[in-house]
N, C-alpha and C positions, 0 to 999 in steps of 0.2 A: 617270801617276797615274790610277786611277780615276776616275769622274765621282761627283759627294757621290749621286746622286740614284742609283746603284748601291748605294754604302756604305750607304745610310740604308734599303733598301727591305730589305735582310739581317737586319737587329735584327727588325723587325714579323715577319717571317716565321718567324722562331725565336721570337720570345717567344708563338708561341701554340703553340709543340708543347715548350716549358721552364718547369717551372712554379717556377725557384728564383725566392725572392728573397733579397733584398741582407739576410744577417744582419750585424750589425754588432759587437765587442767589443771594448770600450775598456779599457787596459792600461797599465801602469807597468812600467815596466824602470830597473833602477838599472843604469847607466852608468857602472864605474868609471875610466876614462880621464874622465870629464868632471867625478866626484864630483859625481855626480846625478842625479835621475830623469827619466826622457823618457814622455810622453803617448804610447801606440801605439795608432794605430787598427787594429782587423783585420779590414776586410769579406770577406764569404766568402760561397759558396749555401747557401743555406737552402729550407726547404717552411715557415717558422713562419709565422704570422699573425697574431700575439700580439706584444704590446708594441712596436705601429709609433709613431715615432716621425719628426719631421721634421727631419732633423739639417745644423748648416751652415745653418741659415735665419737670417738678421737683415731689419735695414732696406736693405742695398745689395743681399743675394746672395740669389738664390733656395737653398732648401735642397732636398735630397733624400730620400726616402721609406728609412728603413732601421726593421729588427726586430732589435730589443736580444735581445743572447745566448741566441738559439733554436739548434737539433742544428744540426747540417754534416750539408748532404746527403750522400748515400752516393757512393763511389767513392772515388777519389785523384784530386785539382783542380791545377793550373799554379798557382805563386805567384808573385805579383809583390812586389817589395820594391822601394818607392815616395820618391822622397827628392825632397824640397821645394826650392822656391828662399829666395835668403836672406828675410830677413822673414816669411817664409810658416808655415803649420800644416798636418797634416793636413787640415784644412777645403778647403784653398785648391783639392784636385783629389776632394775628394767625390765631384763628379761622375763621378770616372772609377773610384773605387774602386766604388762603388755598382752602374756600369754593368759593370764587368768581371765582379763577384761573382755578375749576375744570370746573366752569359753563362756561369759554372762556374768563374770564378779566384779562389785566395784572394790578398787584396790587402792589404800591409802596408805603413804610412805610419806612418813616426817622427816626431816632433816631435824635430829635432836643438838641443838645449843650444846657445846661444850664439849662433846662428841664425832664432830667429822671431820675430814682430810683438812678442811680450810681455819677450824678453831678447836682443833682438838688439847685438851688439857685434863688430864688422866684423874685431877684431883676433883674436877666437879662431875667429869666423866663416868667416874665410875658408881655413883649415886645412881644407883640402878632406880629407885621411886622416884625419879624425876621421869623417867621416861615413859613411869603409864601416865603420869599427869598430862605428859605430851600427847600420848596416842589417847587419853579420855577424851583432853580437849580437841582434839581433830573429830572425833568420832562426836562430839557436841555440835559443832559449826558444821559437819556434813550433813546431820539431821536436821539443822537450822537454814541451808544453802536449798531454796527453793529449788533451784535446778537439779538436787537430789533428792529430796525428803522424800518425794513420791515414790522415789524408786528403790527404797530400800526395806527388803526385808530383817526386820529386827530377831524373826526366827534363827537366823542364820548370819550371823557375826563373828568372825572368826581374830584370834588378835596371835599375829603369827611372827618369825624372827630368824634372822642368824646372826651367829655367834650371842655375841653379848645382849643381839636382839632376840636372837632366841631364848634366854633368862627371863626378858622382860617378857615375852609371852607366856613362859610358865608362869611367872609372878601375877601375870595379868587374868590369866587365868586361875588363880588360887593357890600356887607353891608359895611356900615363904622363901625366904635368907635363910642363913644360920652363920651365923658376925663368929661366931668361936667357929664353929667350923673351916670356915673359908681361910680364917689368919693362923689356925693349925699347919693347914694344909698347905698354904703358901710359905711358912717356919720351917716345914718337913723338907718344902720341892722347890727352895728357893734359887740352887744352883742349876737345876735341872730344868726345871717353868718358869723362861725368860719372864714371865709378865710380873713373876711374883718379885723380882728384883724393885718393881720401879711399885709394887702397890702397897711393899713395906718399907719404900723409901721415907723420907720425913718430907719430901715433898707432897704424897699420897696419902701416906701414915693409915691407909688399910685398918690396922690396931687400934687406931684411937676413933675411928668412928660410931658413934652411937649404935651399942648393939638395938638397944628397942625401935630406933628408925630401921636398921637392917634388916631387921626380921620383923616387921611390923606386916601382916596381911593387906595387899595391896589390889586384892583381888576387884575386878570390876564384873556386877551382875548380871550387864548386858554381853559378855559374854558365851557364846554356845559351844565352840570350838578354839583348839590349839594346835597352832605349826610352831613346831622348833627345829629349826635348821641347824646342825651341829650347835649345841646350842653352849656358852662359855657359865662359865663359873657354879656348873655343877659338882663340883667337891665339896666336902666335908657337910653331906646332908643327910639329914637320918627319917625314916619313916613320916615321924611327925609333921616336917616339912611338905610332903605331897598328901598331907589329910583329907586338904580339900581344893585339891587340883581335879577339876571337871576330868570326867571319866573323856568327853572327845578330847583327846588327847595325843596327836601322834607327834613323833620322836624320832627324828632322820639326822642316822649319822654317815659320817663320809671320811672312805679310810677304812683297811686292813690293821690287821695291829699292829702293822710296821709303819705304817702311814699315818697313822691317828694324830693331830694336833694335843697335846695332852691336854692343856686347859679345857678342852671341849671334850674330849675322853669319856662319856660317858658311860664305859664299861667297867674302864678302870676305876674310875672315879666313885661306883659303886649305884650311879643314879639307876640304871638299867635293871636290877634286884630290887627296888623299890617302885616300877611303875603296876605294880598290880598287871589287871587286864588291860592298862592301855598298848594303844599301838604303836610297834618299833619298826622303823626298817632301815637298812643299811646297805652302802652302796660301796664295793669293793669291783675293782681299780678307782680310787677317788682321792681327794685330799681335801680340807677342810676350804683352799682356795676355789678349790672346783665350784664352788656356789658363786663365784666373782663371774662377772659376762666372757663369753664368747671371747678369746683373742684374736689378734688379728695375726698376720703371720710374722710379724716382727714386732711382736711386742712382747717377748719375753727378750731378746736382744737391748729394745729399749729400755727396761722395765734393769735389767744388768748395766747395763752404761750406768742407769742413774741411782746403782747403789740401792735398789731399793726390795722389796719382799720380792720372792720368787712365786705372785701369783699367777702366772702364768703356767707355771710349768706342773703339772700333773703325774702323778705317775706311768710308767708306762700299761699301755694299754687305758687307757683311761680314753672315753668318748665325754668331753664335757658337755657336748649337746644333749647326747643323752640323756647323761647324767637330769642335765635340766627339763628334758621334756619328759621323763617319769617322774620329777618334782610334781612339776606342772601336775601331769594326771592325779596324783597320790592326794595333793592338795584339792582340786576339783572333785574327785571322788570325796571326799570329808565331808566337801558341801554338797553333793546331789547333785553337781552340775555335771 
C-alpha cells in the first residue's frame, strides 16, 4: 500500500491546477420494485460559485462545502454509483462524493427504501437485489437527465459501497450470494456477530429466503469498475461465487485484526483467498466506522448520551481524515482521474 503522506500530497497538488468544485443535485426517483421514492444525491464538477452551501453538517458530523445545481463542467466525467450501508443516507459518505466531484467524477448516492436511519426495516433491508435495481435505475435517469447525459463517460462507470453497500457493489459487479453459505455462518457466529441474531430472527428469517433469488447473478454490464469499502456480508463464499466479478476490482478494508468489524472481516471470512489478482488495501489504525464523516469535537459525547453506536470513536492513533483522503485517491486512481 502506499504511504497516506504519498496519497495526501496528490489532492494539494492537483487542486491548484483544477478549478472544479463539488456541484451538488438533489433528486427523487420513483422506485417501482419498492413502490416509492428514493432521495438521490448527484455530486458532480462544477466551475459555480453561487449557492454554496454546507451540506451533511449537524451537531456530531462535520459537513462538507457543496454548490447547489450549477453547469457540469465540460468533457465526459467517470461516474460512480454509490450504495450506503444499512442504516445509512446519502450524507453518511459526503465526504467522498464531494471529494471525488472535485477530482472530475460524477457521484451518485441513493438513499435505498427500507434501508436507512429514517425507514430502516432489516426484513426488506436485507434483499440485497433490491439495491442494484436501485443503483441501475439512477444510473438509467442520469443517462436520461439532459443536464448529464453529455457528460458522461460510459467507459468508466464505476458501482462502489460500504458495508452492506459495499456487497451490493460486488454483486453489481459480478459476485453472487451464497443463501447456504451466509445462514451457515450466521448458525455457526450467532452469539458472537451481533447482526446474525436479528437475520435468523423470525422477523428476518435469513433461512427461508429464496436461495435462487439470493444467489441469482445480479451483475450489470455497464459496469467497468468496483469499490468496496469494508464491504458486509462476505462469509460463507466459495470460488464460484467471484467467477465473474470484473478483474477492476479493489477491496478496502479498515481495521487491525483486533479492530476488524467481523461481519465485514474479510480475512477471516475467507473472501481475501479468493480475490485472484484483484486489488486489496488496508488501513491499520482504523475501524469499519472510520468511513462515517468527519466528527465534530463533541460528537462522540453526544453520540454516548444517546445510547447509540460508538461511530465516532476510532482507535487510537487513527487519523479519520486520512483515512479518507487516501480513499479518496485510491478510488480516483481506479478511474484515471
Amino acid at each position: 500500500m502506499k504511504t497516506l503522506n504519498t496519497m495526501l500530497a496528490i489532492p494539494i497538488i492537483a487542486s491548484a491546477s483544477v478549478a472544479d468544485t463539488a456541484g451538488l443535485q438533489i433528486e427523487e426517483l420513483f422506485l417501482p420494485h419498492h413502490e416509492a421514492r428514493a432521495r438521490v444525491a448527484i455530486w458532480y464538477p462544477s466551475t459555480a460559485l453561487e449557492n454554496r452551501i454546507l451540506y451533511a453538517d449537524n451537531a456530531v458530523f462535520k459537513g462538507v462545502e457543496a454548490y447547489l445545481e450549477g453547469s457540469v463542467s465540460d468533457g465526459e466525467h467517470p461516474v460512480v454509483l454509490f450504495s450506503h450501508g444499512l442504516g445509512g443516507t446519502d450524507r453518511s459518505q459526503a465526504w467522498l462524493g464531494a471529494a471525488l466531484a472535485k477530482k472530475g467524477a460524477i457521484v451518485v448516492l441513493v438513499n435505498h427504501p427500507n434501508s436507512t436511519w429514517s425507514d430502516f426495516d432489516m426484513s426488506d433491508g436485507v434483499k440485497h437485489w433490491t439495491r442494484i435495481t436501485d443503483l441501475r435505475a439512477a444510473l438509467d435517469a442520469l443517462l436520461e437527465n439532459p443536464k448529464f447525459s453529455g457528460h458522461v463517460d460510459t467507459t468508466r462507470i464505476m458501482a462502489a459501497g460500504f458495508s452492506y453497500g459495499g456487497w451490493t457493489a460486488l454483486s453489481m459487479g459480478g459476485a453472487t450470494g451464497n443463501h447456504a453459505g451466509s445462514v451457515e455462518t450466521c448458525q455457526r457466529f450467532r452469539q458472537s456477530m451481533s447482526v446474525c441474531d436479528l437475520l435468523l430472527s423470525n422477523e428476518v428469517s435469513l433461512q427461508t429466503i429464496d436461495p435462487d433469488v439470493w444467489n441469482k447473478r445480479y451483475a450489470d454490464p455497464r459496469i467497468t469498475h468496483v469499490t468496496a469499502i469494508d464491504p458486509g456480508f462476505v462469509w460463507g463464499l466459495d470460488e464460484s461465487n467471484l467467477t465473474f466479478l470484473i478483474p477492476q476490482t479493489l477491496v478496502i478494508g479498515l481495521g487491525g485484526a483486533n479492530d476488524r468489524l467481523p461481519a465485514a472481516d474479510f480475512d477471516r471470512s475467507g473472501l481475501s483467498d479468493l480475490m485472484g489478482g484483484r486489488r486489496i488495501e488496508r488501513f491499520n489504525p482504523a475501524y469499519h466506522f472510520t468511513a462515517m464523516p468527519v466528527c465534530k469535537p463533541s460528537g462522540a459525547a453526544i453520540l454516548v448520551a444517546e445510547n447509540d453506536d460508538p461511530v465516532c470513536t476510532d482507535p487510537a492513533g487513527t487519523d479519520r481524515a486520512a483515512v479518507h483522503s487516501a480513499i479518496i485517491e485510491l478510488m480516483s486512481g481506479e478511474l484515471g482521474l
